[in-house]
VMD Tcl script that builds the backbone (N, CA, C; Angstrom):
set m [mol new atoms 426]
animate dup $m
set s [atomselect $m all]
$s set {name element resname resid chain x y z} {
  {N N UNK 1 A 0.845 -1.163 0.000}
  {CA C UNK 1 A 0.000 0.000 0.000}
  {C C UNK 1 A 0.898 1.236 0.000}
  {N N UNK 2 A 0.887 1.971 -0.576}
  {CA C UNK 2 A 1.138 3.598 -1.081}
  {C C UNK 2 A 1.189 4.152 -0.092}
  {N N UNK 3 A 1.603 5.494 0.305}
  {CA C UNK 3 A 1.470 6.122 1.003}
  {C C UNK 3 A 2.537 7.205 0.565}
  {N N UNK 4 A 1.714 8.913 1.195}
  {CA C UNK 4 A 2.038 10.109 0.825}
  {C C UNK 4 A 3.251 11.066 1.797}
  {N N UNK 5 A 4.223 11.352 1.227}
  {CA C UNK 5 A 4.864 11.686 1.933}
  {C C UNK 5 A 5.204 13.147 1.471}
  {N N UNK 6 A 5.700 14.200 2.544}
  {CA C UNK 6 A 5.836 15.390 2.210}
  {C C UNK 6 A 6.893 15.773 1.884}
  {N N UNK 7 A 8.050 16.567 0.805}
  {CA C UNK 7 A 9.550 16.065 0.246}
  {C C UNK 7 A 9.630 17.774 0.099}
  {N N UNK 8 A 10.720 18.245 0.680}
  {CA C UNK 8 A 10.831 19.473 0.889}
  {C C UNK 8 A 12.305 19.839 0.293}
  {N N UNK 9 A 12.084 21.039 -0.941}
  {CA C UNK 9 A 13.747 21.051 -1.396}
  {C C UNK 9 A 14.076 22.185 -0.933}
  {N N UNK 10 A 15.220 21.637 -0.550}
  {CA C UNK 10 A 16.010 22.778 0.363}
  {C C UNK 10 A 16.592 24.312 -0.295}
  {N N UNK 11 A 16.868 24.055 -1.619}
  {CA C UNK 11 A 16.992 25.247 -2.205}
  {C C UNK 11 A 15.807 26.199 -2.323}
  {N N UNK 12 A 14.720 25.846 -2.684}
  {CA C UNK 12 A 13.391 26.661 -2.593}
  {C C UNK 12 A 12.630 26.923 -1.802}
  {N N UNK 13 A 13.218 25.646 -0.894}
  {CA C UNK 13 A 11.879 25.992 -0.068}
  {C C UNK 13 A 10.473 25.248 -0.374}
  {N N UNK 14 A 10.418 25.089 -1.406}
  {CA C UNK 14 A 9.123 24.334 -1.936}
  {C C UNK 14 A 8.891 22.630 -1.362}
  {N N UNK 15 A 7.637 22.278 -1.113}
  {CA C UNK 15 A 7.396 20.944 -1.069}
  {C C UNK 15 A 6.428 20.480 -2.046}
  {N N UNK 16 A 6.564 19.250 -1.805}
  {CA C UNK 16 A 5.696 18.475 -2.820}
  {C C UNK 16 A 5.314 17.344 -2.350}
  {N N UNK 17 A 4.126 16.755 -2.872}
  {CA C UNK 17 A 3.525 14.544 -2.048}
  {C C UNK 17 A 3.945 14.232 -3.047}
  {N N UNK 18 A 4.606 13.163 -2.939}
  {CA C UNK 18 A 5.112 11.956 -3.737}
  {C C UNK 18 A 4.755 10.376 -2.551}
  {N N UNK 19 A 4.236 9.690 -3.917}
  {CA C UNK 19 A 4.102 8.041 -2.888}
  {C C UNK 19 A 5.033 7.348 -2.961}
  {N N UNK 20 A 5.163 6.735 -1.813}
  {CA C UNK 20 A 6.314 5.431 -1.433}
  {C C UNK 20 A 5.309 4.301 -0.987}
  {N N UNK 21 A 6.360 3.536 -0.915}
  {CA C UNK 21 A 5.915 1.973 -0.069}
  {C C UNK 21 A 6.972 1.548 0.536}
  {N N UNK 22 A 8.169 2.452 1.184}
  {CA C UNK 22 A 8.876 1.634 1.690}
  {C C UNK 22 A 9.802 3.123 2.217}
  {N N UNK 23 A 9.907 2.094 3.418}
  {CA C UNK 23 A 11.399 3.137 4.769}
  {C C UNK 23 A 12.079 4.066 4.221}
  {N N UNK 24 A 12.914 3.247 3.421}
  {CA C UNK 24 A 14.259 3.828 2.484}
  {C C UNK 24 A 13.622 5.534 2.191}
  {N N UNK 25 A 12.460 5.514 1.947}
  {CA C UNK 25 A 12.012 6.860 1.241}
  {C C UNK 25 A 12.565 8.147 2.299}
  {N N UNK 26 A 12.442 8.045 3.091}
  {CA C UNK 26 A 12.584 9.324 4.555}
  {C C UNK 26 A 13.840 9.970 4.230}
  {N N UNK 27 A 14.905 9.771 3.932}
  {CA C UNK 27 A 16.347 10.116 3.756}
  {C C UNK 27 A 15.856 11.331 3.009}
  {N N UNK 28 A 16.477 12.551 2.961}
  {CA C UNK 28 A 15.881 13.735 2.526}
  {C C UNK 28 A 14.534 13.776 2.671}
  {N N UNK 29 A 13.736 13.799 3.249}
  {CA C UNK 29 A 12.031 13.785 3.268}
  {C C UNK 29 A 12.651 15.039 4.518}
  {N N UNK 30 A 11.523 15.988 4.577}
  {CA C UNK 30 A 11.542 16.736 6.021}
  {C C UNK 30 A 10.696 15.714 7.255}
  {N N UNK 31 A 12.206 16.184 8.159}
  {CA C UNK 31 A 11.387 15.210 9.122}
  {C C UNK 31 A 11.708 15.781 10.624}
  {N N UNK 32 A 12.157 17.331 10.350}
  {CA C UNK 32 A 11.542 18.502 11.554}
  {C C UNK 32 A 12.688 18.423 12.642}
  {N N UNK 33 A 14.024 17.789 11.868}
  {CA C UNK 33 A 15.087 17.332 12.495}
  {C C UNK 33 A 14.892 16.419 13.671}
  {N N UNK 34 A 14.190 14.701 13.208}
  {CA C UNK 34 A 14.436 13.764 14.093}
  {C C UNK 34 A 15.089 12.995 13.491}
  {N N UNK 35 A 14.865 11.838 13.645}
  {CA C UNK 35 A 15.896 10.213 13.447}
  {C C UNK 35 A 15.089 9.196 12.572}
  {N N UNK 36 A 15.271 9.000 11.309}
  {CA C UNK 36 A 14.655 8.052 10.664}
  {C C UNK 36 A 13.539 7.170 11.287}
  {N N UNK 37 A 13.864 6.479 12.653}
  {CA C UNK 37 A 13.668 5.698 13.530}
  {C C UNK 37 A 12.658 6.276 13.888}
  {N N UNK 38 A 12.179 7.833 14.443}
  {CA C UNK 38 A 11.253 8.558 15.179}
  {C C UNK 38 A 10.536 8.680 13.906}
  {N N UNK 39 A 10.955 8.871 13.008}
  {CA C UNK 39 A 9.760 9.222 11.790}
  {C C UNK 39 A 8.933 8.260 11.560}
  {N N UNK 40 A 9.877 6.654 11.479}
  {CA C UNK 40 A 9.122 5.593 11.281}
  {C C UNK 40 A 8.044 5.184 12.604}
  {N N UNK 41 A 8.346 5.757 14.002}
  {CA C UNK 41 A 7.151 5.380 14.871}
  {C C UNK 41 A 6.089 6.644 14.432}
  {N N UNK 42 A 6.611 7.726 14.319}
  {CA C UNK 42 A 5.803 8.663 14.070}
  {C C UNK 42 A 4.645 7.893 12.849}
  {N N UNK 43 A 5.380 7.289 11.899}
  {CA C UNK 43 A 3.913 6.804 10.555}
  {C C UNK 43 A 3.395 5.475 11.202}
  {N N UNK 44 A 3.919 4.626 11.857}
  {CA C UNK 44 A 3.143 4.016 12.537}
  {C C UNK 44 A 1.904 4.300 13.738}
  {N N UNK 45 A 2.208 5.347 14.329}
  {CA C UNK 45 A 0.970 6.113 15.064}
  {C C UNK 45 A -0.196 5.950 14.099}
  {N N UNK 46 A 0.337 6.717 12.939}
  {CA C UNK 46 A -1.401 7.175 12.215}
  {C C UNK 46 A -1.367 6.472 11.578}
  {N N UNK 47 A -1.132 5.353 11.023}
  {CA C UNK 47 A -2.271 4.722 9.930}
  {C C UNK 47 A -1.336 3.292 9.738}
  {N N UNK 48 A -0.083 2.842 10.244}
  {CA C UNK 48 A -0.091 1.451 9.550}
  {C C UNK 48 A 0.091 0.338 10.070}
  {N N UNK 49 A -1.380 -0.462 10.038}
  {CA C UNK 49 A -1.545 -1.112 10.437}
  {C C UNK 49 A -0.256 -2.601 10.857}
  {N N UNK 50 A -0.068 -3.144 9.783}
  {CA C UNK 50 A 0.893 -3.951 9.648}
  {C C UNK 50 A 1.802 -3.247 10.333}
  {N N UNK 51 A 2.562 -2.280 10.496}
  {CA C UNK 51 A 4.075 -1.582 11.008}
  {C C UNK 51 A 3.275 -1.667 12.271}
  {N N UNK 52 A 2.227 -1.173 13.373}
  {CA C UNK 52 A 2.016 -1.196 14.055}
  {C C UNK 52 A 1.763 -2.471 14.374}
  {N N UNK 53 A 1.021 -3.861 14.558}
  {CA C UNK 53 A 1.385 -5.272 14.739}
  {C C UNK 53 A 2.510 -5.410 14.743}
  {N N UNK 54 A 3.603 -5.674 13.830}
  {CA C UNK 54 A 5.173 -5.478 13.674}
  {C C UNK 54 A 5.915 -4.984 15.338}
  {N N UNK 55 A 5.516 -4.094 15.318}
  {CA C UNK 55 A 5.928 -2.791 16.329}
  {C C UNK 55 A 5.990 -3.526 17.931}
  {N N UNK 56 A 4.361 -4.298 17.929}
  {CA C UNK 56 A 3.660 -4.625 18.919}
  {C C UNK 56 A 4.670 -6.092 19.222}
  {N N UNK 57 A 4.492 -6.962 18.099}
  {CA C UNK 57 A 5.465 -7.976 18.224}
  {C C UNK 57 A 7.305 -8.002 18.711}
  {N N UNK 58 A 7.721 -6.542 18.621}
  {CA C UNK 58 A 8.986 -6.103 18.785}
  {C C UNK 58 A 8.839 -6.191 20.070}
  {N N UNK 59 A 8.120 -5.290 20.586}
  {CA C UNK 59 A 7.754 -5.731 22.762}
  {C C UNK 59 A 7.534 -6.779 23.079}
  {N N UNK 60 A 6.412 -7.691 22.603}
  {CA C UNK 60 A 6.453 -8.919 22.782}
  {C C UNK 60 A 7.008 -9.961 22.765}
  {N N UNK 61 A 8.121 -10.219 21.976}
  {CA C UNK 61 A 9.145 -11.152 21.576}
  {C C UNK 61 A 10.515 -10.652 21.414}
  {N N UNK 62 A 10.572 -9.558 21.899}
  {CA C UNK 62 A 12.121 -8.877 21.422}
  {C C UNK 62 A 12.614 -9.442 22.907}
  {N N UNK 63 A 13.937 -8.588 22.662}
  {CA C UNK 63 A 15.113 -8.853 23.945}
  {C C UNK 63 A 14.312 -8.320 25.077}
  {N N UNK 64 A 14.225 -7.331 24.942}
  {CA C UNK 64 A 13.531 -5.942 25.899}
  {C C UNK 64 A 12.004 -6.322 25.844}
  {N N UNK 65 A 11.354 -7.080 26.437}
  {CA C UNK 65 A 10.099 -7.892 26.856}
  {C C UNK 65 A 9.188 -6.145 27.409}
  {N N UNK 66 A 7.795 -6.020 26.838}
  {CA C UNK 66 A 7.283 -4.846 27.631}
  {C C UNK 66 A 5.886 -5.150 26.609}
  {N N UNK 67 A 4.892 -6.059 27.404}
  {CA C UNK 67 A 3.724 -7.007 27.131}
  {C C UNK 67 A 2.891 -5.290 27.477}
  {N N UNK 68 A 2.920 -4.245 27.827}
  {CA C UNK 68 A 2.195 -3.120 27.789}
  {C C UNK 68 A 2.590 -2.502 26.971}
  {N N UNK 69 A 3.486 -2.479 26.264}
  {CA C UNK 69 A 3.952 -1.437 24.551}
  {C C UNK 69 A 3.603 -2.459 24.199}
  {N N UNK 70 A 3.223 -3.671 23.906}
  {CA C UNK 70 A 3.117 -4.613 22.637}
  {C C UNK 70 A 1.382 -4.492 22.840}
  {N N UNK 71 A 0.752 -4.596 23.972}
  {CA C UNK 71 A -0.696 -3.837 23.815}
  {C C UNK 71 A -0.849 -2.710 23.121}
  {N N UNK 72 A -0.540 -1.781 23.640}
  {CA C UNK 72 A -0.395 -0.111 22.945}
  {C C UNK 72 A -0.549 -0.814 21.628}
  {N N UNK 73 A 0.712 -0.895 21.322}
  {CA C UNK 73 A 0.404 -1.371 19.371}
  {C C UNK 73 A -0.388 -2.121 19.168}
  {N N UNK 74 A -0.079 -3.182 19.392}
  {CA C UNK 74 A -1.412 -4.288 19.231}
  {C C UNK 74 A -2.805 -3.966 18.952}
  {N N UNK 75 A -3.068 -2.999 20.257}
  {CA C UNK 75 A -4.482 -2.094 19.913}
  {C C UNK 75 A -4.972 -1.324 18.960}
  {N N UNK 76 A -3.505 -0.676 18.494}
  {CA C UNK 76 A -3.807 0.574 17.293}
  {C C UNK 76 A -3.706 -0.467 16.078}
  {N N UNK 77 A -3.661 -1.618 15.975}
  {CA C UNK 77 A -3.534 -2.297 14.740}
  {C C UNK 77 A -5.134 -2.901 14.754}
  {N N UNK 78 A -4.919 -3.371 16.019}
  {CA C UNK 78 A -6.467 -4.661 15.470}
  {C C UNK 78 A -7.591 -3.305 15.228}
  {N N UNK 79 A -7.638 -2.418 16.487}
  {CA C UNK 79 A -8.556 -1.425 15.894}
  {C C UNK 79 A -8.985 -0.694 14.650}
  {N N UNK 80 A -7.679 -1.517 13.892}
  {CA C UNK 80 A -7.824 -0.804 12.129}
  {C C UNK 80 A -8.374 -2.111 11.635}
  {N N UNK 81 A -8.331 -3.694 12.163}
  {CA C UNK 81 A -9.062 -4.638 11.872}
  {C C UNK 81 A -7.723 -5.570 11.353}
  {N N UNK 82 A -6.679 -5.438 11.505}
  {CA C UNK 82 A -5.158 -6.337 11.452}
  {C C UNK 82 A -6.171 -7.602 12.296}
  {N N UNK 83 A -6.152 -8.747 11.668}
  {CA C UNK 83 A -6.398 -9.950 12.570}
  {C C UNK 83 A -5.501 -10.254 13.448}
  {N N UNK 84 A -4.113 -10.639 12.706}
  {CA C UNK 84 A -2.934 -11.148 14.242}
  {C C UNK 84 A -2.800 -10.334 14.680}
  {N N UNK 85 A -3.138 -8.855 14.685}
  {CA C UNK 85 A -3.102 -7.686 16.035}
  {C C UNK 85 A -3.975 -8.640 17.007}
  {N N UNK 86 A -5.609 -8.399 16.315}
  {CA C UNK 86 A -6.736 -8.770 17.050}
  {C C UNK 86 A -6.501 -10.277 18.068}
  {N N UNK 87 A -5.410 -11.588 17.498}
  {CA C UNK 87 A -5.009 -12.478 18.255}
  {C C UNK 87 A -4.405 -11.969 19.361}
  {N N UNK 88 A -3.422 -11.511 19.203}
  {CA C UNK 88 A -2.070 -11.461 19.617}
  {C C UNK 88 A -2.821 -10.063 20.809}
  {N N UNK 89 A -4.146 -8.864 20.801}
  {CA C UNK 89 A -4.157 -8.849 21.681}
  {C C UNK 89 A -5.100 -10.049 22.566}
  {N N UNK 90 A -5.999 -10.640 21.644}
  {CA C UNK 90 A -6.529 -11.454 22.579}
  {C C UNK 90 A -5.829 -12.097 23.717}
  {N N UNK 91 A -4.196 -12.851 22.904}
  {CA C UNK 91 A -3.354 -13.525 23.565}
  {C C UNK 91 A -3.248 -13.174 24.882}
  {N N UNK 92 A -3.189 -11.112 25.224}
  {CA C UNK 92 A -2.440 -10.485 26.081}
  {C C UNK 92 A -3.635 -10.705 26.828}
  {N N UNK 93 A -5.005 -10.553 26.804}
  {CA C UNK 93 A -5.531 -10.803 27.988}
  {C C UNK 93 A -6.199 -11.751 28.539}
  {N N UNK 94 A -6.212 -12.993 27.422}
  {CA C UNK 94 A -6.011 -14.101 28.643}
  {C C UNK 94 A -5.649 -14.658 29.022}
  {N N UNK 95 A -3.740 -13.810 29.198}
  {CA C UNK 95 A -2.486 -14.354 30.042}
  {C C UNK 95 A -2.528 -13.286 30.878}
  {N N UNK 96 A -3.435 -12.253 30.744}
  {CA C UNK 96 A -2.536 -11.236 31.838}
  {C C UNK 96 A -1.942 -10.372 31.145}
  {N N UNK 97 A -1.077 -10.434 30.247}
  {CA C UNK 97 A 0.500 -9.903 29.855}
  {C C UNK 97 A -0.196 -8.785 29.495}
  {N N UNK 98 A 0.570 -7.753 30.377}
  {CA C UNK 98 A 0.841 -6.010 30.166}
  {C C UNK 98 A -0.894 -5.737 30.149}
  {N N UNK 99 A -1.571 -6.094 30.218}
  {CA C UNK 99 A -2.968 -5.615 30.600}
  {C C UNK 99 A -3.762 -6.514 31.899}
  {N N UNK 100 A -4.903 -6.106 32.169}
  {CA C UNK 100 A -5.353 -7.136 33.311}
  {C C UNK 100 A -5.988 -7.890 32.391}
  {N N UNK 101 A -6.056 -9.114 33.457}
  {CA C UNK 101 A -6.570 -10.344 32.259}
  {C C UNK 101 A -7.816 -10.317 32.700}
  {N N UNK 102 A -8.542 -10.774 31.384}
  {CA C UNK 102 A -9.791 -9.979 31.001}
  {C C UNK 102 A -10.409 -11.357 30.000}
  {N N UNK 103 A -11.244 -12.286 30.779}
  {CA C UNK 103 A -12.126 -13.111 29.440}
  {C C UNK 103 A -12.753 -12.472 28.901}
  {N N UNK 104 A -13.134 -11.990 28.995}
  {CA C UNK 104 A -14.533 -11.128 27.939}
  {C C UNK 104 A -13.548 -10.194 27.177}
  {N N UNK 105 A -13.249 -9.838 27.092}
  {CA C UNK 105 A -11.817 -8.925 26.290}
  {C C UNK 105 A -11.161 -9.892 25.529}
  {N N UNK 106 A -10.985 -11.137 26.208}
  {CA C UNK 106 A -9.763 -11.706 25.388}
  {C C UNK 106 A -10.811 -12.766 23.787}
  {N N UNK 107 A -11.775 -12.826 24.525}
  {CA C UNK 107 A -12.871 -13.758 23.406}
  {C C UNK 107 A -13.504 -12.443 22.520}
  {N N UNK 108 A -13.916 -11.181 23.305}
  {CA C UNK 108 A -14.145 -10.134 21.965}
  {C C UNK 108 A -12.838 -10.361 20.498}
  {N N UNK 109 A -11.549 -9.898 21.025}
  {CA C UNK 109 A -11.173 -10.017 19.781}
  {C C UNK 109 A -10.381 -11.187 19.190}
  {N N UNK 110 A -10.706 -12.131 20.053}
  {CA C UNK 110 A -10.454 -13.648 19.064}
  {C C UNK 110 A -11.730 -13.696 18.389}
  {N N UNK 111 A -12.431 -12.881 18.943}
  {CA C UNK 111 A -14.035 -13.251 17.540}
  {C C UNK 111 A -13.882 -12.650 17.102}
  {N N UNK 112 A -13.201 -11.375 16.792}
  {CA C UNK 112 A -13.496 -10.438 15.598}
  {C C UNK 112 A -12.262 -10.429 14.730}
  {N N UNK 113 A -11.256 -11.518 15.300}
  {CA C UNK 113 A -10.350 -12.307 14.294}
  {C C UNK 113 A -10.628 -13.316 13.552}
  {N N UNK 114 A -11.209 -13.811 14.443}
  {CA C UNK 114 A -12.250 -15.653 13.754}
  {C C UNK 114 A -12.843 -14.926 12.502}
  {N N UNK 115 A -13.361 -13.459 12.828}
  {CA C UNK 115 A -14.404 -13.556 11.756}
  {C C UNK 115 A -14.120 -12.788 10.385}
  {N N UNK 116 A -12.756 -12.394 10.743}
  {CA C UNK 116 A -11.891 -12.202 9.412}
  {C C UNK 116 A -11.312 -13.253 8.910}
  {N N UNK 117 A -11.462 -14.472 9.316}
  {CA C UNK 117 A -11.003 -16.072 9.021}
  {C C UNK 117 A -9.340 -16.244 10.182}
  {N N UNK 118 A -9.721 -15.648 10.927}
  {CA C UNK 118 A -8.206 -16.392 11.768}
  {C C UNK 118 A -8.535 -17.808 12.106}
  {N N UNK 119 A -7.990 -18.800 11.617}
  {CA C UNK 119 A -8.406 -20.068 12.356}
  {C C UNK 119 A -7.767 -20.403 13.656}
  {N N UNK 120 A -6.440 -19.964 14.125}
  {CA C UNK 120 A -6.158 -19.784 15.533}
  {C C UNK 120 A -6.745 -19.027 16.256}
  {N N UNK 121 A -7.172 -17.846 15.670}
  {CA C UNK 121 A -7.987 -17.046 16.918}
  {C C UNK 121 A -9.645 -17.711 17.403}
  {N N UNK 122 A -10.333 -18.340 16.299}
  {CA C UNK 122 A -11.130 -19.172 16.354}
  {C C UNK 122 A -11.223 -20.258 17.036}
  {N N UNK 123 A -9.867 -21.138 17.219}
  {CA C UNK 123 A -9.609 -22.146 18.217}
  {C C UNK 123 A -9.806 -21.461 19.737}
  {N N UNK 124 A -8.735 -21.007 19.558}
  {CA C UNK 124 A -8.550 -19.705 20.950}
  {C C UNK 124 A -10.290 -19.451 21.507}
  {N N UNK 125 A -10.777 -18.751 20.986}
  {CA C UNK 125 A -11.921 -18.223 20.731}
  {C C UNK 125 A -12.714 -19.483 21.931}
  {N N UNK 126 A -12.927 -20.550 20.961}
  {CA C UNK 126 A -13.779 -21.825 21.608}
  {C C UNK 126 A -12.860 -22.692 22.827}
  {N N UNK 127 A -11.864 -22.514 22.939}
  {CA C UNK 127 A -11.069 -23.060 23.944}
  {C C UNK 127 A -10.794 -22.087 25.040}
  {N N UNK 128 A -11.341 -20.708 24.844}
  {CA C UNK 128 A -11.474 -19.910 26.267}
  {C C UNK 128 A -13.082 -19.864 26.660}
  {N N UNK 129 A -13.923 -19.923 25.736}
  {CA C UNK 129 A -15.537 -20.009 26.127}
  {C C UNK 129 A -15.733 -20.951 27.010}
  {N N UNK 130 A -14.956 -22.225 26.887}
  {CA C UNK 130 A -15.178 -23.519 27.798}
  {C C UNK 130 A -14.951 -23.252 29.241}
  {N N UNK 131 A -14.158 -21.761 29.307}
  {CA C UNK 131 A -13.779 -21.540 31.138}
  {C C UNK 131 A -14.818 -20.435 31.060}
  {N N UNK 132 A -15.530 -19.877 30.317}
  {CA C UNK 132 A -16.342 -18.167 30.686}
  {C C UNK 132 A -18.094 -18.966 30.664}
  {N N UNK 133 A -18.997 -18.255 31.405}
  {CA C UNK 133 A -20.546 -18.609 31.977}
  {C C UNK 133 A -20.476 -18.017 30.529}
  {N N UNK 134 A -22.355 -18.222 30.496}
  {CA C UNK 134 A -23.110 -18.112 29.315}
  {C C UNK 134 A -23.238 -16.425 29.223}
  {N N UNK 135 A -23.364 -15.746 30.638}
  {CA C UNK 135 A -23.096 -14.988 30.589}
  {C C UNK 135 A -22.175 -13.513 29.828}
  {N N UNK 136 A -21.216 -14.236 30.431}
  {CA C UNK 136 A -19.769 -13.583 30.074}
  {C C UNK 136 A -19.604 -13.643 28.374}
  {N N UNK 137 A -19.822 -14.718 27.758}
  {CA C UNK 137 A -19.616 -15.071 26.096}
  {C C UNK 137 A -20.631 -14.199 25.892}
  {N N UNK 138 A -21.708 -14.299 26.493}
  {CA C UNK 138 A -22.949 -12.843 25.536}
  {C C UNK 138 A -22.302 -11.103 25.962}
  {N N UNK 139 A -21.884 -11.124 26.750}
  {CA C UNK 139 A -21.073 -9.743 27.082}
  {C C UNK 139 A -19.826 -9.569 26.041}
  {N N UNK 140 A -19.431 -10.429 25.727}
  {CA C UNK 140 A -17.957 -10.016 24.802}
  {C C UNK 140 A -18.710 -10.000 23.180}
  {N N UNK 141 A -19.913 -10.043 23.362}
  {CA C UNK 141 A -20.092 -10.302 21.417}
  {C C UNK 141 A -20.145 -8.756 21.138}
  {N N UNK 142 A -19.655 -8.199 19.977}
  {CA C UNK 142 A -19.882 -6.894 19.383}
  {C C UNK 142 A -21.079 -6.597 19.321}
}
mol reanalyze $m
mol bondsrecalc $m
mol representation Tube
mol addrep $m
């Protein structure tokens, strides 16, 4: 997917949008004097999905373990409808990790992964209903 970036020449002064699909692009791009690195969390904030999952998985599985930044992201992804966001936060709350653990939270978005076709979140899904009342499963449906 495309995306618009703002390219500022230094002799004029003038800018212009041109699309990319990829990192490499930022090198001369104005970027308000930060760090490639800050620009790239900066475009992950607003809009990308995948880089944000990505992001989320970096806390989660990296060296530097921090199951509450891999929520943060996690959230801003599935909320755009990323399915392995939507697992992966399910995962976080019904272990606990970096949020309180939460059945009804954790079966909301294994169902609204199931129902983009996750077939693990779908397992997930029916293998946490077996511990939650009839109750609780009608509270987590959208």
């Amino acid at each position: 997917m495309a995306r618009r970036y703002q390219k500022s020449n230094p002799q004029t002064q003038e800018t212009s949008e041109e699309n990319s699909s990829d990192w490499d692009v930022f090198e001369g791009w104005r970027t308000d004097n930060v760090s490639i690195n800050e620009l790239r969390i900066r475009s992950m904030r607003h809009w990308d999905a995948s880089a944000q999952f990505y992001e989320g998985d970096r806390y989660a599985k990296g060296i530097q373990k921090s199951y509450q930044q891999a929520a943060n992201w996690y959230r801003r992804a599935a909320d755009q409808g990323h399915r392995e966001a939507q697992t992966s936060l399910g995962n976080l709350y019904a272990s606990g990790k970096g949020v309180p653990q939460d059945f009804i939270e954790a079966h909301k978005w294994y169902n609204l992964a199931a129902a983009s076709g996750h077939n693990g979140a779908r397992k997930k899904r029916d293998n946490l209903a077996s511990q939650m009342t009839i109750a609780q499963i009608a509270e987590a449906q959208p």
